[in-house]
Every structure is written in C-alpha cells, then in structure tokens.
C-alpha positions as CSV (number, residue, x, y, z in Angstrom):
1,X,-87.2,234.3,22.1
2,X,-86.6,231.9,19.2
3,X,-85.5,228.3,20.2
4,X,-82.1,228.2,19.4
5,X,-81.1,231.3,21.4
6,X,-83.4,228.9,24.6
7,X,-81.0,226.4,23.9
8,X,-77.6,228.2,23.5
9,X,-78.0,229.9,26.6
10,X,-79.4,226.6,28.4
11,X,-76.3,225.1,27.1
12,X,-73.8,228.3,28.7
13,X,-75.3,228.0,31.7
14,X,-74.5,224.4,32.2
15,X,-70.6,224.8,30.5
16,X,-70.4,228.1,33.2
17,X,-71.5,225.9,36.1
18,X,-69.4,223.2,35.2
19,X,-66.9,225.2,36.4
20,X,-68.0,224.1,40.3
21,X,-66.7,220.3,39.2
22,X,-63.0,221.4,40.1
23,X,-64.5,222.1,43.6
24,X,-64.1,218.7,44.6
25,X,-60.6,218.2,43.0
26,X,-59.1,221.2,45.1
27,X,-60.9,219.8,48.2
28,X,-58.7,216.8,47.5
29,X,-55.9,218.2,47.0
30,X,-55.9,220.0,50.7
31,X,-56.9,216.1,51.8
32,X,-53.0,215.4,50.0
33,X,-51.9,218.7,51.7
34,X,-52.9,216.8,54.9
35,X,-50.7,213.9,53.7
36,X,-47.8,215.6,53.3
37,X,-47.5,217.1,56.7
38,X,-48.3,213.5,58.1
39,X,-45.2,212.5,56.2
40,X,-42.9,216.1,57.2
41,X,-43.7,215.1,60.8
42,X,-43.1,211.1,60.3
43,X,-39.8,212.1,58.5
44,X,-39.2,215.0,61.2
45,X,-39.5,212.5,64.2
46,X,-37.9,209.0,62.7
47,X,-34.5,211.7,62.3
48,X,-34.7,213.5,65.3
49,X,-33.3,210.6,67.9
50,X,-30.1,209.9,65.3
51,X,-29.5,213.6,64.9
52,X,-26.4,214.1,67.2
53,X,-24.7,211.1,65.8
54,X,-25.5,211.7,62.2
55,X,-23.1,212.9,59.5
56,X,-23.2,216.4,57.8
57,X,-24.1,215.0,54.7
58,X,-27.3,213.0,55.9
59,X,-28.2,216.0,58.2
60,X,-27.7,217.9,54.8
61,X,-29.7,215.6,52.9
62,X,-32.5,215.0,55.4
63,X,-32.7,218.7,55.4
64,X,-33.6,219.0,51.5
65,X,-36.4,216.5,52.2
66,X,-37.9,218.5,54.4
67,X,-37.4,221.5,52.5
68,X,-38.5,219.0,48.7
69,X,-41.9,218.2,51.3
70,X,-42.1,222.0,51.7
71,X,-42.0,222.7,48.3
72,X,-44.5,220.2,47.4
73,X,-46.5,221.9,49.9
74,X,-46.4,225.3,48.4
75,X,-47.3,224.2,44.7
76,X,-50.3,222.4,45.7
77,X,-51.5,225.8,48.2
78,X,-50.8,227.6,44.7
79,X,-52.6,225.0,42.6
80,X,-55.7,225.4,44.9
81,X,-56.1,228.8,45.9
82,X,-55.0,230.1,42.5
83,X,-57.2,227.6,40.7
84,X,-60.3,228.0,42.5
85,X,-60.1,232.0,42.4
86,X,-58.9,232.0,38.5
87,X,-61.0,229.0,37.9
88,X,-64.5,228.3,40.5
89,X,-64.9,231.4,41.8
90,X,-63.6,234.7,43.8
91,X,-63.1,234.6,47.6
92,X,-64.4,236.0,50.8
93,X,-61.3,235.5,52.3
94,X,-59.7,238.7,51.1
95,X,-61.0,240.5,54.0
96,X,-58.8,238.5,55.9
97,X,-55.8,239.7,57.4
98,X,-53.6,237.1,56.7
99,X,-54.7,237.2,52.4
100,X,-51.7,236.5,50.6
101,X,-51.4,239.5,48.6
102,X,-50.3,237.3,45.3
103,X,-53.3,236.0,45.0
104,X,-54.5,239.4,43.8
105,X,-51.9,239.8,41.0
106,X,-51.8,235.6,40.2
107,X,-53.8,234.9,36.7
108,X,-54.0,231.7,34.8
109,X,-49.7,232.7,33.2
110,X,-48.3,233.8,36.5
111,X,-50.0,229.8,37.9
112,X,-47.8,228.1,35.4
113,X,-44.9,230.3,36.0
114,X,-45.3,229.8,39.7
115,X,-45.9,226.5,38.8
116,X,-43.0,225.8,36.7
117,X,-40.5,227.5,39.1
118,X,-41.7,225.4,41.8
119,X,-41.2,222.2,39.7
120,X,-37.9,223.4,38.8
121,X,-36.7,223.8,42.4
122,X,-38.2,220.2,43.6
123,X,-36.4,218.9,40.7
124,X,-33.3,220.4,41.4
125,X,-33.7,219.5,45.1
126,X,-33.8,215.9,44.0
127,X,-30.9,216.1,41.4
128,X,-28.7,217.4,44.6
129,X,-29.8,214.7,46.9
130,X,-28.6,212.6,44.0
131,X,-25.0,213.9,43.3
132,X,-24.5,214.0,47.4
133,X,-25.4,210.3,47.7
134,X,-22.8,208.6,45.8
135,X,-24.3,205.3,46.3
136,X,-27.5,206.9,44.1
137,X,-25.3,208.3,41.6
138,X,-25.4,205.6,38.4
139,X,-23.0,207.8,35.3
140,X,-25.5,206.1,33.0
141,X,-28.2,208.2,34.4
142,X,-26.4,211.1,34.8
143,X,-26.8,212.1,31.5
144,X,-30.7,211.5,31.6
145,X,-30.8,213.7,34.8
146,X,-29.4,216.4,33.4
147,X,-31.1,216.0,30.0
148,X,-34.7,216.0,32.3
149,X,-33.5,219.2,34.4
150,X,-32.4,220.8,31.4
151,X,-35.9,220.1,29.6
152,X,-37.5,221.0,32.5
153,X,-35.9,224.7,32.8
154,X,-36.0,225.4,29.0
155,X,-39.9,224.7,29.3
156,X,-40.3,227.0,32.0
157,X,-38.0,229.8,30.3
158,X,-40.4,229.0,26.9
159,X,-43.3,229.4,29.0
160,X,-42.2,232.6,30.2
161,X,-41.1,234.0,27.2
162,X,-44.8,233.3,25.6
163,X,-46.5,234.7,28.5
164,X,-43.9,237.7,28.1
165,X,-44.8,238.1,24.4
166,X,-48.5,237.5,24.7
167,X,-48.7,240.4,27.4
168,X,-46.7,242.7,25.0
169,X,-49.0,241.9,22.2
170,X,-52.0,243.1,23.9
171,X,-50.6,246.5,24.2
C-alpha cells in the first residue's frame, strides 16, 4: 500500500474517533440536567408555604418558571440523546420499552428544528413573565424584546424553510 494511502487512512481513523470527544460534553450536560431539577425542586418548595396566600398572577408566573425549567430540561434531553446517536454513536437502548420513538426519526435538521422551537417557547415564556410583571416592564426595552423574539422566530422559520428545500432537492 503506498504511503500516502497509510497516512490518509491513519489520519480518518483519528478524525472518525474524534467523534468520542463530545462523549464527555453530553455527560456534562446530564451533570446540568441534575442542576436544574435541584433548582425546580428549590423553586417548587420556597413557593409552596406562600401558595394559599399568593396572588393569581405570581401563582401564574411561578407556574411559567416551572414550566421555562421544564423546557430547559427537554432541550438539553434533545441535545444529548440526539447528539450522541446523530453524532458518537447508535444506542442499545432501543430495546428498551420506554425508547422515545423520535429518536428514530430525529437527524442532525429535525435537532435544530426541535432546537429552535424549544428556544422559541423559553423565549416566549420569558417575554410573558415580562409583560405580567409590570414592575419588569421598561417601554425602552420593549421594543428590543420584541425585535429579539421576532429574530428569534424568523430564524427558526429560515431554518425550516432550508431544511424543507434541501429535503425536496434530494428527490
């Protein structure tokens, strides 16, 4: 085998099992997973005692923290398990009962759109919590706010769109 051919695939084998170095990333990422729910159940146990004498609007507010913390959750369970199969390597796990069938359909476009929609959502969680707390809401940000979630939504619909016309380009 000449040299050069030795060396090329030398050089694959190392760029292919690169691809184990994200291993440690995800694994941290479930470690800020763990995080999280230490902070749901902090939030979830500070608001509990003041719950029958708090107002509908902080119940209401409180409430889209939790469900923010939730979302948070979900997008980094996406980033992890879609990553590693898409990016490391496939799973054992779909043997298991309790597989999430997306994973099966989710490639490296449907991540990002899952992705995307997710960030969309904790945004919009966050631009809510703003406009119910009046003593949050500053009109010289308002414009900014809405200029972000805008930008934010028109990414995600450009993101889409590509995906939509790279898929029909194939066929």
């Amino acid at each position: 085998m000449p040299k050069s051919l030795d060396a090329r695939h030398a050089l694959e084998t190392v760029l292919f099992a690169s691809r184990w170095l994200m291993a440690p990333v995800y694994l941290g990422l479930v470690v800020a997973l763990v995080a999280l729910l230490v902070i749901f159940f902090r939030d979830i146990w500070e608001h509990l005692p003041g719950l029958l004498q708090a107002s509908e609007t902080n119940v209401i507010l409180w409430l889209l923290g939790l469900i923010d913390l939730s979302l948070v959750g979900n997008l980094i369970m996406t980033v992890v398990l879609a990553g590693y199969k898409n990016f490391v390597s496939q799973m054992e796990a779909q043997k298991h009962p309790d597989y999430p069938r997306w994973m099966e359909t989710v490639d490296f476009g449907g991540m990002k759109l899952k992705l995307i929609a997710s960030v969309v959502a904790i945004s919009s969680i966050h631009l809510l919590e703003i406009f119910m707390t009046p003593e949050k809401l500053d009109a010289s940000n308002i414009g900014w706010l809405l200029a972000i979630q805008g930008t934010i939504l028109v990414s995600g619909v450009l993101l889409a769109l590509m995906d939509f016309i790279s898929e029909h380009s194939k066929h």
